[in-house]
Structure formats: C-alpha cells, structure tokens
C-alpha positions as CSV (number, residue, x, y, z in Angstrom):
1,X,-58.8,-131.2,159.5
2,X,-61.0,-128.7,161.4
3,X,-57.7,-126.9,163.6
4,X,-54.5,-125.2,162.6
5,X,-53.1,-127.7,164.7
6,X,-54.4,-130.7,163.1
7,X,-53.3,-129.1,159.7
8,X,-49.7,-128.5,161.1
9,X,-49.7,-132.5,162.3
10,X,-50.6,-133.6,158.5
11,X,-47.9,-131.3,156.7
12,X,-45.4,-133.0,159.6
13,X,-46.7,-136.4,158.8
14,X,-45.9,-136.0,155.0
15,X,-42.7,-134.3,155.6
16,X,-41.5,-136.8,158.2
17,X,-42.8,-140.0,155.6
18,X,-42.1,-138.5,152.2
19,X,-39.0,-136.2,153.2
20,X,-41.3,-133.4,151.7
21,X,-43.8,-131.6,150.7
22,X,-45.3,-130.4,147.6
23,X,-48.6,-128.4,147.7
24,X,-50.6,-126.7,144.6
25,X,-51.9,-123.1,145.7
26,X,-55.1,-122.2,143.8
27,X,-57.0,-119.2,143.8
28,X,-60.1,-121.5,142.5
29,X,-63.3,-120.0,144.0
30,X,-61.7,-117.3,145.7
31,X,-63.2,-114.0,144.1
32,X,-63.3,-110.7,145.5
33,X,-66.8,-110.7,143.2
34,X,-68.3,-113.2,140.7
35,X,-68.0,-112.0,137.0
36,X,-71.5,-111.1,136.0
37,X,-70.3,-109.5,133.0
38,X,-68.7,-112.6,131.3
39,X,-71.7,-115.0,132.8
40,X,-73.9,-112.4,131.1
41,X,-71.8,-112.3,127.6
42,X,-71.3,-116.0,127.2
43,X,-74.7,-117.3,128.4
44,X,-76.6,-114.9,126.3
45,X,-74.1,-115.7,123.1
46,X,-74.6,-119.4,123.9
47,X,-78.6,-118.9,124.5
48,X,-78.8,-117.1,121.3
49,X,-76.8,-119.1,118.9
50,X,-78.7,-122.6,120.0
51,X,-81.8,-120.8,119.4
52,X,-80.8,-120.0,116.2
53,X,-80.0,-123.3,115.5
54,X,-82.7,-125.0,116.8
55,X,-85.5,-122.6,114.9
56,X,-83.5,-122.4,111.4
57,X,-85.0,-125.8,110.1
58,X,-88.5,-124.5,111.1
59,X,-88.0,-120.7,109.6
60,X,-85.2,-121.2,107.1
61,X,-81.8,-121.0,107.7
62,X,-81.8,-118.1,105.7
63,X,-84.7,-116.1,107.5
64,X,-83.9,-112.7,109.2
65,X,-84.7,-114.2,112.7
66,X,-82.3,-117.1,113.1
67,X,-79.9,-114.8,111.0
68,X,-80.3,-112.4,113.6
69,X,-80.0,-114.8,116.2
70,X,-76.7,-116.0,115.4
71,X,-75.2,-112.6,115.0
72,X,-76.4,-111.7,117.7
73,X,-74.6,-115.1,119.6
74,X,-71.5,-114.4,117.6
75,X,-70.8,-111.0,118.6
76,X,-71.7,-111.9,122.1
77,X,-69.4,-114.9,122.2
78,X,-67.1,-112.2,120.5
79,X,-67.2,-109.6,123.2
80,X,-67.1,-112.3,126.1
81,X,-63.6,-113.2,124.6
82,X,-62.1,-109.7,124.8
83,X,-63.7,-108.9,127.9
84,X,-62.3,-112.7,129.4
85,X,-58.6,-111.5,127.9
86,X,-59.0,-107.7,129.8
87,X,-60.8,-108.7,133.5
88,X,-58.3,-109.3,135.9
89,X,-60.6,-112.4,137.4
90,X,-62.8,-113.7,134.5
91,X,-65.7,-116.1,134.4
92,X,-63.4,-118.3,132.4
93,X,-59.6,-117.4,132.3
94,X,-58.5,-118.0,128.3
95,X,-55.0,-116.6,129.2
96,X,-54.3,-120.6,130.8
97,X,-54.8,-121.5,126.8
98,X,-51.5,-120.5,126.1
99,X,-49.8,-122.4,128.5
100,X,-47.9,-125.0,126.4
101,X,-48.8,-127.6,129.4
102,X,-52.3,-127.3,129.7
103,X,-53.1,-127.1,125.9
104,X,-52.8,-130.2,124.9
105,X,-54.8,-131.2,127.5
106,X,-57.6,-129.2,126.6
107,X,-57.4,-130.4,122.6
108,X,-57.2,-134.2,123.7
109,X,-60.1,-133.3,126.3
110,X,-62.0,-131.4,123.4
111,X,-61.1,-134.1,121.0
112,X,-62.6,-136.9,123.1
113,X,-65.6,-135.1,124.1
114,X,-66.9,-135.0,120.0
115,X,-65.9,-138.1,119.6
116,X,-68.0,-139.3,122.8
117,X,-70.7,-136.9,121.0
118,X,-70.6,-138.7,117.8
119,X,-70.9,-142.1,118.9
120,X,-74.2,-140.8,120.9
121,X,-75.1,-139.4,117.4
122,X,-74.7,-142.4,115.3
123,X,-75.2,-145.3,117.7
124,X,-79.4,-144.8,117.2
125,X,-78.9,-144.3,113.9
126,X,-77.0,-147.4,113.0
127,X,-79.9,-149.4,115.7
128,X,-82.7,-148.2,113.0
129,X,-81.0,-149.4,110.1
130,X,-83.2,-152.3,108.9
C-alpha cells in the first residue's frame, strides 16, 4: 500500500468480503519525544543492580560496594516507577497493568519466561551429573 487510494481499495475489499471492518488504532511509536528520563532511570537501576549481583560473590554480599550498588538500582528502579505512573508518554506505560485483559497475559507471559529460564539453568547441570 504506497497511495491513499490503494489503501481506500483494501478497506473496500474487506468491507465488501467480510461485511466489515475492524481496525486496532495504536499510538505505538508515535512520540512527540522519546522518554530519556525513564530510559535513563531504568537502564541505570537495571545496570546497577546486575553489577551488584554479579560483584557480591567476589567482594561479599555484605560489602559496602555491592550494598551500595543495589541501593542505588532499587531506588532507581523506584523513581522510574513513579516517574512511568506521572509522564503522559512513558518509556514503558505501567498504567496498561491494570487492565484486567492484558494482565493475565503479562503473568502467564512472565510465568513462562522463568520457567523457560529454569530449564536453561538446570538442563547443564543435570548433563554434568556423573
């Protein structure tokens, strides 16, 4: 479709075949500017709790550094949140959570995911078993 006109013979073709029409309007990648704010929040929360994980076997989980680090994360991941609830076009929009459709969605999405991640955990482990 590269002409109004060819897009006007497609929506007559459906509505002559299927009786109608139903089309999905989505605002997805249409932003007045991109959210550096949020990008900034939850990449540097992210960023700074997997670097606290990944250095706490080698300095202590208990050592001021990866301590720090993942307080640091926390309250980054923290203020993305808030900031995601209060922008009118966020990196992320957490206000579609609480649509009772798309929720479960999410959980079984979420749900599968981990359990996708532990079989890629386990499966090597279970091969080295003498």
């Amino acid at each position: 479709m590269d002409t109004p006109e060819s897009g006007a013979a497609i929506v007559d073709t459906a509505v002559r075949r299927f009786g109608r029409l139903d089309a999905v309007v989505s605002n997805a990648g249409i932003s007045s500017r991109p959210d550096f704010v949020g990008a900034a929040l939850l990449g540097s929360g992210l960023g700074a709790v997997l670097l606290a994980a990944s250095f706490a076997p080698e300095l202590g989980f208990a050592s001021i550094a990866v301590l720090g680090l993942g307080v640091a994360g926390l309250a980054s991941v923290a203020g993305w949140i808030v900031h995601a609830l209060r922008a009118s076009q966020p990196l992320i929009d957490l206000r579609l959570l609480t649509s009772r459709r798309l929720l479960p969605v999410v959980v079984a999405g979420g749900l599968v995911y981990g359990a996708g991640a532990q079989v890629t955990l386990a499966l090597p482990m279970m091969t080295m078993t003498p």
